[in-house]
C-alpha positions as CSV (number, residue, x, y, z in Angstrom):
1,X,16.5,-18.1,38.8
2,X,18.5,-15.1,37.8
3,X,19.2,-14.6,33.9
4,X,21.9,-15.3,32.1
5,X,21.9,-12.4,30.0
6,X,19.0,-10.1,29.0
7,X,17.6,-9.8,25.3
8,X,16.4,-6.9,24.1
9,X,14.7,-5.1,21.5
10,X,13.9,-1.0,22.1
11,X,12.3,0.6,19.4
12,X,10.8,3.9,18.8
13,X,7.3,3.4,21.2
14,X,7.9,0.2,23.3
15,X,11.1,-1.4,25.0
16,X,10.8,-5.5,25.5
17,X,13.3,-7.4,27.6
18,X,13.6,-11.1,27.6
19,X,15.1,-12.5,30.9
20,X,17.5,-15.6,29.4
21,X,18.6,-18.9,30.8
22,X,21.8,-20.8,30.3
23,X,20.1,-22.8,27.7
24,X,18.4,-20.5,25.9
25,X,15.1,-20.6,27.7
26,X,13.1,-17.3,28.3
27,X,12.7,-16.9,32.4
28,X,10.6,-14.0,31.9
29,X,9.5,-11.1,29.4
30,X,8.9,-7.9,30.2
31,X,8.0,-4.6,28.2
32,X,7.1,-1.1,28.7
33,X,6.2,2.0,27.0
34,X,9.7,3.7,27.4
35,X,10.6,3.6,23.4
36,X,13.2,5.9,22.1
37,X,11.2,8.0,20.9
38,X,10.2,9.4,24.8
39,X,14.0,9.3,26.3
40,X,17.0,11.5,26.1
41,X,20.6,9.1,25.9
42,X,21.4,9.3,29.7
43,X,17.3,7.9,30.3
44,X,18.2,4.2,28.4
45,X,20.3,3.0,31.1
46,X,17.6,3.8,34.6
47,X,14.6,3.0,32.0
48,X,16.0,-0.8,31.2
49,X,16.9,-0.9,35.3
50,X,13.4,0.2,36.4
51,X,11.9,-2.6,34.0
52,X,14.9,-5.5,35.0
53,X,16.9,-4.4,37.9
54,X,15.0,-6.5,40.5
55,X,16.1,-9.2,38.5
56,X,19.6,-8.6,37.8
57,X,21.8,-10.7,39.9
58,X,24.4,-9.6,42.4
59,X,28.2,-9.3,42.0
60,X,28.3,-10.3,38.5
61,X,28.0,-8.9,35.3
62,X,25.6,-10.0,32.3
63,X,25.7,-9.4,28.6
64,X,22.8,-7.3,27.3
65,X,22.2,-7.6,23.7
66,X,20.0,-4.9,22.3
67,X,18.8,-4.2,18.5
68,X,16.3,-1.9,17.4
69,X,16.2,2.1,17.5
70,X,18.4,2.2,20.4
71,X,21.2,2.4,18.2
72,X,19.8,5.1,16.2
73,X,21.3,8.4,16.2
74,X,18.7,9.3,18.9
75,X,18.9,6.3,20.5
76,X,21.5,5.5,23.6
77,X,24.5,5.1,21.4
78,X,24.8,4.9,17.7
79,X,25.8,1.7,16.2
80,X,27.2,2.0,12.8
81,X,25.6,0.6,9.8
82,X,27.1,-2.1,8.5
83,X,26.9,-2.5,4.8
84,X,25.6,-4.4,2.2
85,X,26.7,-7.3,1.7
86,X,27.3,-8.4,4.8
87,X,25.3,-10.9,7.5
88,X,22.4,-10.0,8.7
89,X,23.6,-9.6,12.6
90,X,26.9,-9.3,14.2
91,X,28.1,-9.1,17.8
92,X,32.0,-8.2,16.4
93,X,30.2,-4.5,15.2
94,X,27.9,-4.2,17.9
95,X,28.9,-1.2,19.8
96,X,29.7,-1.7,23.5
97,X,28.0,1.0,25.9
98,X,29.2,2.2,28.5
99,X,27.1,1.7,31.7
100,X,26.5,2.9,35.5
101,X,25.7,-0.5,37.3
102,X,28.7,-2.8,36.7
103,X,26.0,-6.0,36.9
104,X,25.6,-4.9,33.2
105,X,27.6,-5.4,29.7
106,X,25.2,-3.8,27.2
107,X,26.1,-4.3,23.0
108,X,24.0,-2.8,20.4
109,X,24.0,-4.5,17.5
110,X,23.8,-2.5,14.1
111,X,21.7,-1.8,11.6
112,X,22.6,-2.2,8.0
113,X,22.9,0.1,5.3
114,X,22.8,0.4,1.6
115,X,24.4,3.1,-0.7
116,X,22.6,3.1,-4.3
117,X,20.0,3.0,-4.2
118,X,20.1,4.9,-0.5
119,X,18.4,2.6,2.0
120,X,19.0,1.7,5.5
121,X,17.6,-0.4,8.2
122,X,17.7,-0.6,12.1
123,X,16.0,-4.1,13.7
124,X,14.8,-5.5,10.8
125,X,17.9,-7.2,10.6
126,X,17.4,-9.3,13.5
127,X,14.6,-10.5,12.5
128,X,15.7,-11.5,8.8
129,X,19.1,-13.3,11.7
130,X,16.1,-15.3,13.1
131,X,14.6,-16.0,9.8
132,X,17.9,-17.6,8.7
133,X,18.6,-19.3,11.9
134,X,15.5,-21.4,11.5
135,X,16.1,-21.7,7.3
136,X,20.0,-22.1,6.6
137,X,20.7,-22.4,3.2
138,X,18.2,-20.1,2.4
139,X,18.4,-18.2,-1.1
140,X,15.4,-15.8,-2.1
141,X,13.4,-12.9,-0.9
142,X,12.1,-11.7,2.6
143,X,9.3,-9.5,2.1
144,X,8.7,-7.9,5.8
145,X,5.4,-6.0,5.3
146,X,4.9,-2.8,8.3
147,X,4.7,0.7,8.1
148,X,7.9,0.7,5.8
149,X,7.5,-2.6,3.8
150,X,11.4,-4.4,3.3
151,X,12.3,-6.3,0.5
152,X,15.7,-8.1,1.1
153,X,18.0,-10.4,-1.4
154,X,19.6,-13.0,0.8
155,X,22.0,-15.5,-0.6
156,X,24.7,-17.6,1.3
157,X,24.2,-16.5,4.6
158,X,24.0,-12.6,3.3
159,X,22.0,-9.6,2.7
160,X,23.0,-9.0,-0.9
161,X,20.5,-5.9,-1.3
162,X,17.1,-4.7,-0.1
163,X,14.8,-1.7,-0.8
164,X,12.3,0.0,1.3
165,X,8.8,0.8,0.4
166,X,6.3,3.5,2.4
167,X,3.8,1.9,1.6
168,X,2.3,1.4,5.2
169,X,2.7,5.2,6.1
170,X,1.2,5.8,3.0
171,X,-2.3,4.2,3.6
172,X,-2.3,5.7,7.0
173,X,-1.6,8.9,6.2
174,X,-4.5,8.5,2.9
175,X,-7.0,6.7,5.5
176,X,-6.8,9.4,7.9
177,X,-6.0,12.7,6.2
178,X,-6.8,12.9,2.8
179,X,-10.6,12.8,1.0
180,X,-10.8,8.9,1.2
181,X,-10.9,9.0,4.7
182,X,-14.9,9.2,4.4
183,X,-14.5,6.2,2.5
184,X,-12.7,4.1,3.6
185,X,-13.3,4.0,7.5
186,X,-15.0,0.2,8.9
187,X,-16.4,-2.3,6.9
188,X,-15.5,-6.2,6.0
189,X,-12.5,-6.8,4.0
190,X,-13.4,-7.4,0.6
191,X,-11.2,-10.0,-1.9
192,X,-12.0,-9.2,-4.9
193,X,-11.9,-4.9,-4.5
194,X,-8.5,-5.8,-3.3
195,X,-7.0,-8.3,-5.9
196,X,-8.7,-6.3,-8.9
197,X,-7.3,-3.1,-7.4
198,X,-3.8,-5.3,-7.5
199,X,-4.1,-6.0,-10.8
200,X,-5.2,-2.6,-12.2
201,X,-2.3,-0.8,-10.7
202,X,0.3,-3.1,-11.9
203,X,-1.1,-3.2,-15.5
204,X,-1.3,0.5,-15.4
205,X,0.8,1.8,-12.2
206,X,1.1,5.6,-14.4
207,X,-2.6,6.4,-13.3
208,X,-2.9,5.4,-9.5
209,X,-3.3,8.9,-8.6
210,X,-6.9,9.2,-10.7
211,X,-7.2,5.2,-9.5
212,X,-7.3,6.3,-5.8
213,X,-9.6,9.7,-6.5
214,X,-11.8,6.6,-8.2
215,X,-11.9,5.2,-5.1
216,X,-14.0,8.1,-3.4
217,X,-15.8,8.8,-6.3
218,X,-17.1,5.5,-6.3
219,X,-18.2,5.7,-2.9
220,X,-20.5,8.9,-4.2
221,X,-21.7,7.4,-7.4
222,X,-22.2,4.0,-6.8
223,X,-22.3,3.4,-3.2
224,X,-19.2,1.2,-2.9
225,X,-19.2,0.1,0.9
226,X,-16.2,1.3,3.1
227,X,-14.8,-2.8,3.1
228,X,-14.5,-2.5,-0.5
229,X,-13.5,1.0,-0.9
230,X,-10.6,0.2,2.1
231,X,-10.0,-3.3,0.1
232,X,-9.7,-1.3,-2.9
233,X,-7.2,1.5,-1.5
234,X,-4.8,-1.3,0.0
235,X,-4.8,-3.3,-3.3
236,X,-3.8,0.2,-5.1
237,X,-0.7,0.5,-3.1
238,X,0.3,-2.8,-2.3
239,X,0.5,-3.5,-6.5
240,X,1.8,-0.1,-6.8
241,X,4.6,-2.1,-4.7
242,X,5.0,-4.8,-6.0
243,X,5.1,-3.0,-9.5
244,X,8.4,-1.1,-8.0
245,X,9.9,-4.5,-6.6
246,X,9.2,-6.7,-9.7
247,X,12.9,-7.0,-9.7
248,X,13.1,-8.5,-5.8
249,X,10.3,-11.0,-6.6
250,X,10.1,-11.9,-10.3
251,X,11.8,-15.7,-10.1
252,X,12.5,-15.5,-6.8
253,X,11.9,-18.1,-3.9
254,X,9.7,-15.5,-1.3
255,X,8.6,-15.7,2.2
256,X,6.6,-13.0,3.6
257,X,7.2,-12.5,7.0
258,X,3.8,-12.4,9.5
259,X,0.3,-14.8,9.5
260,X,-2.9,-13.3,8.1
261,X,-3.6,-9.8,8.0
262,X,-1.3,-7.6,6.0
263,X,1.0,-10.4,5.3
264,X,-1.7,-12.6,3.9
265,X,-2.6,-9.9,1.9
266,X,0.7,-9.6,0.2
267,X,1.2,-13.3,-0.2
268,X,-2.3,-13.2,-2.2
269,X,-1.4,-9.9,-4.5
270,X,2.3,-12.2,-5.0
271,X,0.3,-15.4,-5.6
272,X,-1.4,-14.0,-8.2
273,X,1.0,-12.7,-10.4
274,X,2.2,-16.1,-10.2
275,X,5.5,-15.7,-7.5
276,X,6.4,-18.2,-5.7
277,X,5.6,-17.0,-1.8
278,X,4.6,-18.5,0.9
279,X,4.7,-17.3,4.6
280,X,6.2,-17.5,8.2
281,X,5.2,-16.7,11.7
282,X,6.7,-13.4,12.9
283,X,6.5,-14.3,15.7
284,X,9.5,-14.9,17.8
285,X,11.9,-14.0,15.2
286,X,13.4,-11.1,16.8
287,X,14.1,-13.2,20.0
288,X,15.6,-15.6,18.0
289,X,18.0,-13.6,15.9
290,X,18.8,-11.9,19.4
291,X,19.8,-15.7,20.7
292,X,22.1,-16.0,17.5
293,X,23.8,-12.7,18.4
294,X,24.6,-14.1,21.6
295,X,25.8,-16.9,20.9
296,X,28.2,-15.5,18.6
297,X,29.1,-13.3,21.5
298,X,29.3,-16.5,23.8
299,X,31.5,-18.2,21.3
300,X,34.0,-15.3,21.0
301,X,34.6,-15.4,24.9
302,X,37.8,-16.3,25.7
């Protein structure tokens, strides 16, 4: 079968294309490793047709609906942010690119943007749109933990606010570059390093700086293992977090968006402060905020 449109989310390291049905049904995914970050704006256009064009049918043109980094300034046309508050995913302010091969009709949705505090965000937002077309009604917090950790108000369908935290970038760059790196490398994950580190920083967030210079200096003194020294560096930044956001959670109704890992981790540091958080699978939520795009788009057709 040949799709019936193509969805598609390019970010900065890896593109991924689904190959969509009539109904809604995935026909096949592909993905490569042409992100953004390794193509100049007339490359987006041949790099999506070297991945797809085998599968592109003949004489007829198929909507493409693309979110992520493609839309960045960088990217293969800029799509305007849309701002706060607004819904989380729009084809009406998706930008329509122009293309070579008439089989395709591409629209890059937009990213959404905040002006005080300054924050912005570019394919989150389709996630958060397949969040809420599994939870309608919906009225709380999404806390989407990465390398740049989301917090996002949603009420009535909306994005009322959201603030963006570094605090994966962070622990990279502290794992690999600083002193703690000959801490903090292998080892088991540790519970109780991490939720006591939680706890310290948010009682006393002024003195994480000495708190994460503890955190070698423990591995010298004492011989603290590298699980609970890592356990222990995580914990210091994830409640130096959720100190920053205590106005995003506090009360709030949270999910935390992902399944072990990181995202357990935050649903633990939450749970103990006594939030009310629970999480959801990640998985497939882009696809399916890129389905609600089109359907929008599919509805709007004359």
């Amino acid at each position: 079968m040949t799709p019936e449109w193509l969805a598609v989310d390019w970010g900065t390291s890896r593109l991924r294309v689904w190959l969509m049905g009539p109904d809604g049904t995935v026909l096949d995914q592909r993905q490569s490793d042409r992100g953004m970050g390794n193509l100049s704006s007339g490359q987006f256009e041949p790099a999506l047709l070297a991945l797809v064009g085998d599968a592109l049918p003949r004489g007829r043109t198929i909507p493409v609906i693309v979110c992520g980094m493609a839309g960045s300034r960088q990217g293969w046309a800029e799509a305007p942010y849309a701002a706060v508050p607004c819904a989380p995913l729009s084809v009406a302010s998706a930008v329509q690119v122009e293309t070579a091969d008439p089989r395709l009709s591409v629209f890059i949705v937009p990213g959404i943007k905040q002006a005080s505090p300054p924050d912005v965000m570019r394919g989150e937002e389709t996630q958060i749109a397949g969040f809420l077309a599994d939870n309608t009604g919906f009225d709380g917090v999404l806390c989407l933990p990465g390398t740049h950790c989301k917090w996002v108000h949603i009420s009535a369908g909306e994005v009322v606010s959201f603030r963006t935290f570094m605090t994966g970038e962070l622990f990279a760059l502290l794992e690999q570059a600083s002193v703690l790196r000959h801490s903090v490398t292998g080892g088991d994950w540790d519970d109780g390093a991490f939720a006591g580190a939680v706890d310290d920083v948010i009682s006393r967030p002024a003195t994480v700086a000495a708190d994460l210079f503890s955190v070698r200096a423990a591995a010298l003194l004492d011989g603290t293992g590298s699980g609970a020294s890592r356990a222990r560096l995580s914990g210091l930044l994830i409640g130096l977090e959720l100190a920053g956001a205590r106005p995003y959670w506090l009360g709030q109704d949270i999910r935390v968006v992902g399944a072990g890992g990181i995202a357990g981790a935050y649903r633990d540091a939450l749970a103990a402060q006594g939030a009310s958080v629970a999480t959801v699978a990640g998985d497939g939520m882009v696809l399916r905020g890129l389905r609600a795009a089109y359907d929008t788009l599919h509805e709007a057709a004359p």
